[in-house]
C-alpha positions as CSV (number, residue, x, y, z in Angstrom):
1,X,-19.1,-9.3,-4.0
2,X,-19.7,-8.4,-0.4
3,X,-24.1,-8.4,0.3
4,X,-24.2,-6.5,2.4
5,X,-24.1,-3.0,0.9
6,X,-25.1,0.5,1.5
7,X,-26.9,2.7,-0.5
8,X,-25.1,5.9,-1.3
9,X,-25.9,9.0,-3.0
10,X,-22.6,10.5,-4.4
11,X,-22.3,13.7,-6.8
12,X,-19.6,13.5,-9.6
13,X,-18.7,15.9,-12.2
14,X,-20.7,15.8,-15.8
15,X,-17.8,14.9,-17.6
16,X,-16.6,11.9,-15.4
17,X,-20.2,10.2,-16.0
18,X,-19.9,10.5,-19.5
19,X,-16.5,8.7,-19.6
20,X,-18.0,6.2,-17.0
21,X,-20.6,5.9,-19.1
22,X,-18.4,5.6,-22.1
23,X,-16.6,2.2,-20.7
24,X,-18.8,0.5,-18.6
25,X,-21.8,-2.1,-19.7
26,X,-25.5,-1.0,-19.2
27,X,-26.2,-1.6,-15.0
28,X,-22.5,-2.1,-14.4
29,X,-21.5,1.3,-12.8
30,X,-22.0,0.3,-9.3
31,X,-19.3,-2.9,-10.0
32,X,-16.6,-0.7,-11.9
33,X,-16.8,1.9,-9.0
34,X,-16.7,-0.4,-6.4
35,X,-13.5,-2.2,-7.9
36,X,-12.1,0.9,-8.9
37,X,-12.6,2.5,-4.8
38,X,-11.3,-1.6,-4.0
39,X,-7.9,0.0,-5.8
40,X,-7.2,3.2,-5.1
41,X,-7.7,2.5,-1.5
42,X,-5.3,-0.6,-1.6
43,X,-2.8,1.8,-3.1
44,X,-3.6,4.0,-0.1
45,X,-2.9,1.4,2.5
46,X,0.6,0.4,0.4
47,X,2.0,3.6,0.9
48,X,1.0,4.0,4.6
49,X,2.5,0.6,5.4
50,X,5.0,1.3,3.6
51,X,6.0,5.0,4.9
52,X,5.2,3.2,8.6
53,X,8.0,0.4,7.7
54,X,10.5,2.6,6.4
55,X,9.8,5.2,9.7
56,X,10.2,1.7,12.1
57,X,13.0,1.3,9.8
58,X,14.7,4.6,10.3
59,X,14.1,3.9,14.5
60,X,16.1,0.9,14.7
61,X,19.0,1.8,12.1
62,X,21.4,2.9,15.1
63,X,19.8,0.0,17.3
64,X,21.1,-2.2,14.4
65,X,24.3,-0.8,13.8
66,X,25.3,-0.7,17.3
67,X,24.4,-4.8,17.5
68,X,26.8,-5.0,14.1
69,X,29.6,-3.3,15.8
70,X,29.7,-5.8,18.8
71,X,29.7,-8.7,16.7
72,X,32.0,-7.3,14.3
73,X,35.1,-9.4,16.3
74,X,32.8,-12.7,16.3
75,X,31.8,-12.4,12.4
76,X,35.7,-12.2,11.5
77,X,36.4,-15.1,13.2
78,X,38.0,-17.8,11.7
79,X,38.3,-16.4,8.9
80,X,40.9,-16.4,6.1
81,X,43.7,-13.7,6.4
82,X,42.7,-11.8,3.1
C-alpha cells in the first residue's frame, strides 16, 4: 500500500457501515475501502478509454475505408479466378 496517505473525513449512510462492518476484520475498513475506491475507479477509467477508442475509431472508419478501396486492385492480384 502506497505511505503516503491522506487523512479524510467522509460521511456514509448508517446502513452501509453496518454492512461494512458486517464483512470486514476489526481495523480493516480503511484497506477494504481503499481497494474497493482502487476498483470502481479502474472500471471508471475502462469505460472512458474505451468510449475514447471507439469515438477515435468512428473518426477514421471512412479514413480506412477509403485506403481499402484503393488497394482493393492490388489485394486481388494474383489471385485465383474463383
Amino acid at each position: 500500500m502506497n505511505t503516503d496517505a491522506v487523512r479524510l473525513n467522509i460521511t456514509l449512510p448508517k446502513d452501509l457501515v453496518t454492512a461494512l462492518n458486517r464483512v470486514t476484520e476489526p481495523g480493516q475498513r480503511n484497506r477494504f475501502i481503499t481497494e474497493s475506491l482502487k476498483e470502481r475507479l479502474a472500471r471508471l477509467e475502462k469505460t472512458e478509454l474505451e468510449a475514447k477508442l471507439a469515438e477515435g475509431y468512428q473518426a477514421t472508419a471512412l479514413e480506412g475505408i477509403e485506403i481499402t478501396r484503393e488497394f482493393s486492385a492490388a489485394d486481388l492480384e494474383n489471385w485465383d479466378e474463383y
